[in-house]
C-alpha positions in Angstrom: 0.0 0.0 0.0 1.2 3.7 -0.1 0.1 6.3 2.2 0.0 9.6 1.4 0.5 12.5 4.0 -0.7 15.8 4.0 1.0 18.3 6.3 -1.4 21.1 6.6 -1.1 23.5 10.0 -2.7 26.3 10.8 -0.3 29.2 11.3 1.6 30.7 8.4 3.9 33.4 8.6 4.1 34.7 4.9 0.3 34.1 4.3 -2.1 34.5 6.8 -4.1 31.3 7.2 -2.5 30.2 3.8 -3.6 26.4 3.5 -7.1 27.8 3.4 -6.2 31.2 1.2 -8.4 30.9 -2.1 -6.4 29.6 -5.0 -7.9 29.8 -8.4 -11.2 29.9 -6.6 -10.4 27.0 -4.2 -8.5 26.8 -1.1 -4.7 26.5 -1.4 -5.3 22.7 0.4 -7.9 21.7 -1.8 -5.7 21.3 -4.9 -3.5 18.5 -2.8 -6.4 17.2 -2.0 -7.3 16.2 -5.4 -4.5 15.3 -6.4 -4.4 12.9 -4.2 -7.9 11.5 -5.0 -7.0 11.5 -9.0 -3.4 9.5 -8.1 -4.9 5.6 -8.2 -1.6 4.8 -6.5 -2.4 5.8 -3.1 -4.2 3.8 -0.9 -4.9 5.5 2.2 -4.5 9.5 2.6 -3.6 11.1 6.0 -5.0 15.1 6.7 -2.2 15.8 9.5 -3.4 19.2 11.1 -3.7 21.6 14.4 -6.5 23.3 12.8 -10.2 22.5 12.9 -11.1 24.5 10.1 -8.7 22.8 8.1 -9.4 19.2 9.4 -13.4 20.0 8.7 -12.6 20.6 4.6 -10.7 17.1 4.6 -13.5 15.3 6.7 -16.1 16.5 4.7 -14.8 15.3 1.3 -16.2 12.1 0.5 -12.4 10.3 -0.6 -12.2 9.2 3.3 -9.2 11.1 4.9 -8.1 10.0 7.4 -7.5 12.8 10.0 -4.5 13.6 12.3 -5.0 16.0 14.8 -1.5 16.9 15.6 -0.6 18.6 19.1 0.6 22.4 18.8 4.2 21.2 20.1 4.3 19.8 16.3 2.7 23.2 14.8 5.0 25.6 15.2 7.1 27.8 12.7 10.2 25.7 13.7 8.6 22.0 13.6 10.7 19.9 11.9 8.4 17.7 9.1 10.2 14.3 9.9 8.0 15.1 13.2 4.9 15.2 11.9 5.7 12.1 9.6 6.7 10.4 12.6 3.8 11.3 14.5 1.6 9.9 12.2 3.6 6.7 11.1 3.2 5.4 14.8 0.4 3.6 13.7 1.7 2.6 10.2 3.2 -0.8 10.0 3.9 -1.6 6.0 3.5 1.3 3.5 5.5 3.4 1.1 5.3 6.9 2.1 4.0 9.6 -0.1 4.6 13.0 1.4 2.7 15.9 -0.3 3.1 19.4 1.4 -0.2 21.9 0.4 2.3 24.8 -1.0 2.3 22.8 -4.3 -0.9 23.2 -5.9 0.1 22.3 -9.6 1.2 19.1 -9.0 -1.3 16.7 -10.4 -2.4 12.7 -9.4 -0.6 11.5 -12.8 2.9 12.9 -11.2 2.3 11.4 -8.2 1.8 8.3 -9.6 4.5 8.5 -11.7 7.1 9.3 -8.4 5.5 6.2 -6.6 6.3 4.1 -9.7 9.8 5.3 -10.0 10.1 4.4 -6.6 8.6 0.7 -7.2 10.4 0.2 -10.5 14.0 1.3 -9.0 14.4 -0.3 -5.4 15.2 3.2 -3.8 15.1 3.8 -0.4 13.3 7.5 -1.5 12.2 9.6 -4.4 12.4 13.0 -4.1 11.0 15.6 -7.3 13.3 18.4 -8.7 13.6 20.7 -11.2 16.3 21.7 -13.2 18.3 25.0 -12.8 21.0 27.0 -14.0 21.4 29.3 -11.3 24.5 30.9 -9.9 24.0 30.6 -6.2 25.8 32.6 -3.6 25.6 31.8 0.4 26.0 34.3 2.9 28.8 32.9 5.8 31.4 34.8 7.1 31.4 36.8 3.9 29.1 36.7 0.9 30.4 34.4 -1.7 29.4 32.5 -4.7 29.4 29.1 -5.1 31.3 28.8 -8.3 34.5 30.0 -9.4 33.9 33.8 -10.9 37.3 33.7 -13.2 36.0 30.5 -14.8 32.1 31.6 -15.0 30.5 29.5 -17.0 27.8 30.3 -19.4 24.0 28.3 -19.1 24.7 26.5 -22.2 28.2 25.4 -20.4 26.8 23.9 -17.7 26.2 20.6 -16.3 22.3 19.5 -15.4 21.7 21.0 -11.7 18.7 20.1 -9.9 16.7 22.0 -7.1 14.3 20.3 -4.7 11.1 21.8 -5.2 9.0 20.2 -1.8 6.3 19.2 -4.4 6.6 15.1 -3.8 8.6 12.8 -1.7 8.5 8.8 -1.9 9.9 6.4 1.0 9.8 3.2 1.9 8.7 2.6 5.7 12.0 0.5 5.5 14.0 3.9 5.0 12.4 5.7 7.4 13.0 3.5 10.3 16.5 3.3 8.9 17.1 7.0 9.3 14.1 8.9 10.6 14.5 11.0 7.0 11.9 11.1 4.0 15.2 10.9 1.9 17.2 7.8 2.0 20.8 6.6 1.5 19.3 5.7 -2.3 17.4 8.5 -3.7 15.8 8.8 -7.2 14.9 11.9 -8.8 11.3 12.4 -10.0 12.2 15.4 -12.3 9.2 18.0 -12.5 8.8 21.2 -15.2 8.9 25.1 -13.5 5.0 25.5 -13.2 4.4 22.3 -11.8 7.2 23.1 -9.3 5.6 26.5 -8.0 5.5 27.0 -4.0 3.1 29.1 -2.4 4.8 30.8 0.3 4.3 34.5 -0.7 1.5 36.4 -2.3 3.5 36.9 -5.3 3.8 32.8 -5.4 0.1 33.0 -5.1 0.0 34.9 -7.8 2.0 32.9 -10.3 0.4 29.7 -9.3 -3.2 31.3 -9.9 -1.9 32.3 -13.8 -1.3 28.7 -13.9 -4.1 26.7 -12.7 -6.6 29.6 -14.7 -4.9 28.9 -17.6 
């Protein structure tokens, strides 16, 4: 079987109440939601949630969510997610793990499918989805610095494929988990996703983009 988990809390700090924030004419949440429902993949769906308002739009779907009311320790700005996996995988005893955080509205049932199968068809410990970049990324330690050589900058045509995690879908076997308490394991696969389907809503202006998607 393969159980899906939703991570949807209450608080936000960038967008007030943001799982529930009208996206396209639906709540930000809802789009997960169905995604879920249209992947035939997943067997069993967990709504993992502080928040009664956001627990009530699960329950009242006719799919059968299972609801998780998490405490407010696991709610805060700082929770880690392998918490709230953890918290909800005390009851699991054989699954792969779908994880499928609510800031990702594009992403469809087909690409979730598709991740799980990757996962299947492989023997990895994880799947995690990505998409590909050319940036030139700095960090900011002791002093702000690139993270490339400037003398030998190297034009996008140059450069080797690069991958970012977008948060859009993670795959793990329970085997994995127990392993190393992580949703990405010592053999990961990458499940590689296009730039609209890898939008996160964390800022209005994300909100914004991902409406001119799902409208079009």
């Amino acid at each position: 079987m393969t159980l899906a988990i939703i991570p949807a809390r209450g608080g936000s700090k960038g967008i007030q109440h943001k799982n529930l924030t009208l996206c396209a004419r639906k709540p930000l949440l809802q789009w997960t939601l169905d995604a879920v429902k249209d992947a035939s993949l997943v067997s069993e769906a967990v709504l993992s949630s502080d928040d009664q308002l956001i627990l009530d739009l699960a329950d009242n779907d006719p799919f059968g969510f299972r609801l998780d009311r998490r405490p407010s320790i696991l709610a805060q700005d700082d929770t880690p997610t392998e918490d709230v996996i953890a918290h909800v995988l005390e009851t699991v005893s054989d699954a792969s793990i779908v994880l499928l955080q609510p800031t990702s509205p594009i992403r469809t049932g087909a690409q979730i499918d598709e991740a799980i199968r990757l996962l299947q068809s492989t023997g990895a410990d994880s799947v995690v989805s990505v998409v590909p970049t050319h940036e030139l990324a700095w960090e900011q330690g002791v002093w702000f610095a690139p993270l490339y050589t400037p003398t030998k900058r190297r034009r996008r045509q140059d450069m080797g494929q690069r991958y970012a995690e977008n948060g859009s879908i993670y795959v793990f076997t329970l085997h994995s988990w127990e392993q190393n308490r992580c949703r990405i394991g010592a053999y990961t696969e990458p499940y590689i996703m296009d730039q609209a389907s890898s939008i996160q809503v964390d800022t209005l202006f994300d909100l914004w983009m991902a409406e001119q998607v799902l409208m079009r």
